[in-house]
C-alpha positions in Angstrom: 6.3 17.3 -29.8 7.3 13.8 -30.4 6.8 11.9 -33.1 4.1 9.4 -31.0 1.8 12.3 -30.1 2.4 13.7 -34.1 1.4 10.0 -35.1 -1.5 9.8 -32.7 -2.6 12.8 -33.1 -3.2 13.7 -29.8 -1.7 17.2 -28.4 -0.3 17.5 -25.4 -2.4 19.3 -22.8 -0.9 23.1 -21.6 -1.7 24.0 -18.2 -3.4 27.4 -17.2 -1.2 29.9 -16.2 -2.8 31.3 -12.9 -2.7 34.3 -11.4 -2.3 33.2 -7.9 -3.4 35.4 -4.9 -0.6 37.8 -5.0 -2.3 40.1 -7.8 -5.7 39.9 -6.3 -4.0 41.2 -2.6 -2.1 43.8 -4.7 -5.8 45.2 -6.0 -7.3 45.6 -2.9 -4.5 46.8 -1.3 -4.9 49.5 -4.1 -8.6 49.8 -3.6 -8.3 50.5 -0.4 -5.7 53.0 -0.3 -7.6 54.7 -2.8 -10.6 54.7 -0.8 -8.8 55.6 2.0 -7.1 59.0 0.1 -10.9 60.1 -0.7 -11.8 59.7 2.5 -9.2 61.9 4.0 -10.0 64.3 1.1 -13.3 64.7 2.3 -12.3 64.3 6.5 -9.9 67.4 6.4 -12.2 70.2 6.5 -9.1 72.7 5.3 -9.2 71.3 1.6 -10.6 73.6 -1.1 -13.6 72.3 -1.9 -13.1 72.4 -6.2 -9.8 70.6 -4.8 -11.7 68.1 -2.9 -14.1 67.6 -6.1 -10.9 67.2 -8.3 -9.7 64.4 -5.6 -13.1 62.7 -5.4 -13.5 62.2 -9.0 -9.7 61.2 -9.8 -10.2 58.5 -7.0 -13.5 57.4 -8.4 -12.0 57.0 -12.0 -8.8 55.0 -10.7 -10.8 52.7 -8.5 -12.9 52.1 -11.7 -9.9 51.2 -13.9 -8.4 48.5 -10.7 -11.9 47.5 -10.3 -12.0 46.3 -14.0 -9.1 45.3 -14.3 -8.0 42.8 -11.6 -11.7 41.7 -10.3 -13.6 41.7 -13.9 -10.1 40.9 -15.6 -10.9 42.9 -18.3 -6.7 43.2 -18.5 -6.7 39.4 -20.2 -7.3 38.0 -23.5 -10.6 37.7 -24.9 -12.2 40.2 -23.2 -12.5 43.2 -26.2 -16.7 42.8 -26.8 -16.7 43.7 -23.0 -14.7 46.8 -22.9 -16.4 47.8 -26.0 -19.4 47.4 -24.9 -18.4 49.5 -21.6 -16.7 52.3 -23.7 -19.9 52.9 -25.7 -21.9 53.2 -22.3 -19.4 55.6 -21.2 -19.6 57.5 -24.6 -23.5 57.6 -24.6 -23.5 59.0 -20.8 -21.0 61.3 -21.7 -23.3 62.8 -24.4 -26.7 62.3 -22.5 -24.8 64.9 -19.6 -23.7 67.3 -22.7 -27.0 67.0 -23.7 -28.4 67.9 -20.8 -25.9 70.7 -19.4 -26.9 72.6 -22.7 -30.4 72.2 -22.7 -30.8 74.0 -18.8 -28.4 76.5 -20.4 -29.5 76.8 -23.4 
C-alpha cells in the first residue's frame, strides 16, 4: 500500500478468486461416475443383494458429500450456519429412525 491510498484512505480493491469451470466439470464427472457404479450395482443380477445395499447407500452418501460440496459450496468460507443446520437435520432423522426401529421392536 502506498502512502497516497494510506493518505486517502481509500483501499485498493482485491479481485475474486474464481473457481473457473474446471472444478465444476471435475463434480459432475464424479457424480456421474458415481451414479453410474450404482447402476451397475443394481444391473448385474449376480451381486449379493446385502452387497448391493452396502453399494447403494455408500454411493448415495458420496454423491451427497460432491453434491454439497462443489454445487452448494458448502467447502468455502462462510458457510458453517448451513452445515450446521444440515448436521442437526441429519442428527434428528437419525434419532426419529432409532426411534422408530425400537418402537415396532419393542
Amino acid at each position: 500500500m502506498t502512502n497516497e491510498h494510506a493518505a486517502s484512505g481509500h483501499e485498493p480493491k482485491q479481485r475474486h478468486r474464481t473457481e473457473g469451470p474446471q472444478k465444476h466439470i471435475v463434480a459432475f464427472v464424479l457424480s456421474l461416475a458415481l451414479t453410474v457404479i450404482a447402476f451397475a450395482a443394481v444391473s448385474a443380477g449376480e451381486i449379493n443383494t446385502t452387497f448391493t445395499y452396502i453399494i447403494l447407500v455408500g454411493m448415495a452418501i458420496l454423491q451427497v458429500f460432491v453434491q454439497m460440496a462443489f454445487w452448494m459450496h458448502l467447502k468455502d468460507r462462510g458457510h458453517l450456519f448451513p452445515i450446521i443446520a444440515i448436521l442437526g437435520g441429519v442428527f434428528v432423522v437419525f434419532l426419529l429412525v432409532i426411534m422408530a426401529v425400537y418402537w415396532l421392536w419393542w
